[in-house]
C-alpha positions in Angstrom: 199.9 79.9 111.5 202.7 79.3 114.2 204.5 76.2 114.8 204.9 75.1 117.6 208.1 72.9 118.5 207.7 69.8 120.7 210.4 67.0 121.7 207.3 63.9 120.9 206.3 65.2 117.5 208.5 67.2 115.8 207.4 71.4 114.8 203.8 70.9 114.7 201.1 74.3 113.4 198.9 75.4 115.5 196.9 78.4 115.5 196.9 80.5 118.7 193.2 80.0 119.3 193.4 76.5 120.1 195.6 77.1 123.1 194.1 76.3 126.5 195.7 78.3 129.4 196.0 77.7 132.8 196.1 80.7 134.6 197.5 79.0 137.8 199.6 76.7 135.8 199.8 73.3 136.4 201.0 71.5 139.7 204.1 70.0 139.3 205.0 71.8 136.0 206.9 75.4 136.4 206.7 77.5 134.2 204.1 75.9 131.7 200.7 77.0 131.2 200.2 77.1 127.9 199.2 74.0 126.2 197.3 72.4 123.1 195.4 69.0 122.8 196.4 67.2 119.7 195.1 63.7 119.1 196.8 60.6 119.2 198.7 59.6 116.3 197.6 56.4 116.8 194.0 57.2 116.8 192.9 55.5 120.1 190.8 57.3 122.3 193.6 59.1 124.2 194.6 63.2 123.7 198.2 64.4 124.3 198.4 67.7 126.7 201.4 69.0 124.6 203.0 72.0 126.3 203.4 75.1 124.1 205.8 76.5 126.9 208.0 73.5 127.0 208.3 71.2 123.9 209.7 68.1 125.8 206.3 68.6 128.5 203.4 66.3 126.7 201.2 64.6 129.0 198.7 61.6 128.1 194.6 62.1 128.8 191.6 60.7 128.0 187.9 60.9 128.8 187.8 59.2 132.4 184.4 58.4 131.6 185.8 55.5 128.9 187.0 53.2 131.8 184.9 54.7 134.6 181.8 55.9 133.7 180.6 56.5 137.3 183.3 59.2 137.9 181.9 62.5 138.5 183.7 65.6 139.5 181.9 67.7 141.9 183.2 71.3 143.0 182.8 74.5 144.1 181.6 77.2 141.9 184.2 79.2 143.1 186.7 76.7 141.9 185.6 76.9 138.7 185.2 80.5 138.2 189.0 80.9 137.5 188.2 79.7 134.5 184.9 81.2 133.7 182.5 77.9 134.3 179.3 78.3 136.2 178.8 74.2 135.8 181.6 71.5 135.0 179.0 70.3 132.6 179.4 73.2 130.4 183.3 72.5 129.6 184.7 69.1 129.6 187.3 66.6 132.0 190.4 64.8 131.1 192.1 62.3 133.3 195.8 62.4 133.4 197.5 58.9 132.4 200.7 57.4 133.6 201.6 54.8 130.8 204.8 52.1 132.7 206.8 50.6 130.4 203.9 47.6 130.0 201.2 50.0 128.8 198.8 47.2 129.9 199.2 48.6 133.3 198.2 52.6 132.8 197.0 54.8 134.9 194.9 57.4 135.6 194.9 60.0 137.7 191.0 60.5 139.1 192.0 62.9 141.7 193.4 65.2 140.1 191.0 66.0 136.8 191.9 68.8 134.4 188.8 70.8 133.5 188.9 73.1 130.1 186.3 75.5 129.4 186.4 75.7 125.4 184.6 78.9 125.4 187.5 81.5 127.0 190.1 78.6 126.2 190.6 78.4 129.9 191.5 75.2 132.3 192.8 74.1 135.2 193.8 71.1 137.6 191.7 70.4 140.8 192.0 68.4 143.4 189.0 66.6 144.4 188.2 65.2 148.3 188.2 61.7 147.2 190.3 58.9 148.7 194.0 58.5 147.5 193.4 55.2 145.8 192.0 57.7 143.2 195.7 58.6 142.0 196.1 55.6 140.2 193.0 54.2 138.9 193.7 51.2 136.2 192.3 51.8 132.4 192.2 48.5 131.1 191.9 45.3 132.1 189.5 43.4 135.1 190.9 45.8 137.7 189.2 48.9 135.8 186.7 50.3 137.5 184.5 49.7 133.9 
C-alpha cells in the first residue's frame, strides 16, 4: 500500500483504488486531480478532499444536505457523463467549506458541488445556475438554511 504524503496529516496509506480523479481537474487548483476522502480526525460529520498531487492541497466537505436539506443539484446528462453518471443520484455530492478563523462562521460553497461517482472512481466540480448568494451558504447557526 502507498503512502501518500500530505502537509495536514503527516504520510498517510492509501491504496490506489480509493483515489477519485477528476479528469478536468479542479477549478482553481493546477495541476491536481487526484485526490482521496479521508475522514475527519475529529469525527464530525465533515470529509477532507486531501490532494494526492499536492500534499499541502486538503480541502473541507461535507454532505450539504446536513445543513440544507432542500439543496438539490440538477444537471445535464451530458455534464455528468464525464464521469460516467447517467443520474446524480447514482453517485454522491459534497459541498466545499470555507472554515474563517471563528469556525462558527463556515461556509459552504452550494454553487459549486463536487460530484463523485464511486463506481469508475470519477468526479468533478459543476457549476450550477443558481444565484451567487449560493457561494457562501452558512453551516451552523440561525442563518443556516436548516
Amino acid at each position: 500500500m502507498p503512502t501518500l504524503p500530505t502537509r495536514r496529516f503527516g504520510p498517510i496509506p492509501i491504496a490506489e483504488a480509493d483515489v477519485y480523479t477528476f479528469p478536468s481537474g479542479l477549478p482553481g487548483f493546477p495541476g491536481a486531480s487526484r485526490f482521496v476522502l479521508l475522514p475527519d480526525p475529529g469525527g464530525a460529520p465533515f470529509q477532507w478532499l486531501q490532494s494526492a498531487d499536492k500534499p499541502e492541497l486538503a480541502l473541507v466537505t461535507c454532505d450539504p444536505l446536513l445543513f440544507a436539506p432542500d439543496y438539490t443539484v440538477v444537471v445535464k446528462a451530458e455534464d455528468l457523463a464525464p464521469i460516467g453518471l447517467a443520474d446524480v443520484a447514482k453517485g454522491f455530492v459534497l459541498a466545499i467549506l470555507t472554515v474563517p478563523s471563528d469556525p462558527k462562521l463556515t461556509t459552504a460553497n452550494l454553487l459549486g458541488p463536487l460530484i463523485f461517482n464511486p463506481g469508475t472512481m470519477l468526479a468533478r466540480q459543476l457549476v450550477l445556475a443558481k444565484p451567487v448568494a449560493f457561494t457562501r451558504v452558512p453551516v451552523f447557526g440561525a442563518a443556516a438554511p436548516c
